[in-house]
C-alpha atoms as one frame of an Amber mdcrd trajectory, in Angstrom:
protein
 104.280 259.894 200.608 102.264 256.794 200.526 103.911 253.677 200.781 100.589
 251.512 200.110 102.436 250.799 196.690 104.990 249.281 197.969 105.148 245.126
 197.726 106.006 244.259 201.361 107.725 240.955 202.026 106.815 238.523 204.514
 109.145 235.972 205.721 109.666 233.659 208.930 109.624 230.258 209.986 106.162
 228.440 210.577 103.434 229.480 212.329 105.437 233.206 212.969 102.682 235.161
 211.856 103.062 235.699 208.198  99.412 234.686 207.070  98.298 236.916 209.606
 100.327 239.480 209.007  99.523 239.486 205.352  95.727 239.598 205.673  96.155
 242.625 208.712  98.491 244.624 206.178  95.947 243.728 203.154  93.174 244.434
 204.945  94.359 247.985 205.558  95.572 248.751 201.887  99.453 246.965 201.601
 100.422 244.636 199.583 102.182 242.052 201.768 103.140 239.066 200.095 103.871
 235.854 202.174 107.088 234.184 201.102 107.078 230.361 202.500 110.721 230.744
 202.260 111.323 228.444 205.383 110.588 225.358 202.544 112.967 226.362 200.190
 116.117 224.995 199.313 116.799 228.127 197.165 118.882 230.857 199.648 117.022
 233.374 197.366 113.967 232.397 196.501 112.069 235.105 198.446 113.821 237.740
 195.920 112.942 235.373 192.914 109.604 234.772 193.535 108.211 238.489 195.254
 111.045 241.030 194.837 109.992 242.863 197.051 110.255 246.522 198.312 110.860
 245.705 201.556 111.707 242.552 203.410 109.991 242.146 207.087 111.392 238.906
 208.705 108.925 237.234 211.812 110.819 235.534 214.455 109.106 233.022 216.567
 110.557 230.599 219.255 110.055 226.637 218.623 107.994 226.798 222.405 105.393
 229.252 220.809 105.790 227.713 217.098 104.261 224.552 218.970 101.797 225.977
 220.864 100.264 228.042 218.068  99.429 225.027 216.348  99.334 221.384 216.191
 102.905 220.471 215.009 104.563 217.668 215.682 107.939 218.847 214.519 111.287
 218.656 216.109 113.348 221.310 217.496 115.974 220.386 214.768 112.856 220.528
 211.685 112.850 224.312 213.701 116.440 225.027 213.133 116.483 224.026 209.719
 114.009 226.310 208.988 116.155 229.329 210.148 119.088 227.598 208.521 116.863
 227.983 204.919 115.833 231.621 206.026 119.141 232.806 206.669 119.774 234.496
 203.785 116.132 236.430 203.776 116.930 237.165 207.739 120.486 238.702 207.153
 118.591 241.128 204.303 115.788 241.657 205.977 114.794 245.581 206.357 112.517
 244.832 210.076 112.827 241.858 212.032 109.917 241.564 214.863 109.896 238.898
 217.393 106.370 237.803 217.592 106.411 236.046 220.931 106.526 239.163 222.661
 103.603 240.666 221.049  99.831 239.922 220.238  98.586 240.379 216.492  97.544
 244.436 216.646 101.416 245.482 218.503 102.794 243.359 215.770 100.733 244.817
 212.623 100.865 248.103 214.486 104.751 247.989 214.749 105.123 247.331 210.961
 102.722 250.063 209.727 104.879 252.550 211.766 107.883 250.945 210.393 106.590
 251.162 206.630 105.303 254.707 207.273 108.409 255.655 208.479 110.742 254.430
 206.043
């Protein structure tokens, strides 16, 4: 069955992965939709806004979330970010840390994960 049709989620804290994520999964025929959930005040907005199929949640750490780009935010602007995802994390279908992996492990991962499903 193909699962291109399906309107794939993206959600995470900052500099996670989701832009890249979406443009890897677009560029190969998904529709992933990033979800800037971690600036909402709205638990739900992700489902508001996208509804979508499936939910994939990026985890980064606050080390790598600074050293991927220049931020000047605290740890506790980090925390409060997970504290607005929570509700997007505890639904989420895949979470994939992406500290652990470069770009193509993490795209890779997902398209076996949609695939799969």
């Amino acid at each position: 069955m193909d699962k291109k049709h399906l309107v794939i989620g993206i959600v995470g804290p900052c500099k996670s992965g989701k832009t890249t994520l979406q443009k890897g999964l677009i560029s190969r025929g998904y529709q992933g939709k990033q979800i800037a959930q971690e600036h909402s005040f709205s638990p739900s907005m992700w489902k508001v806004l996208t509804n979508p199929d499936m939910l994939i949640f990026l985890d980064v750490s606050y080390e790598n979330m600074v050293e991927r780009g220049k931020s000047n935010w605290l740890e506790k602007d980090y925390e409060e970010q997970y504290r607005r995802l929570a509700h997007a994390m505890e639904r989420a279908d895949l979470h994939v840390n992406t500290d652990e992996n470069n770009i193509e492990e993490v795209l890779a991962l997902i398209i076996d994960f949609i695939e799969g499903v």
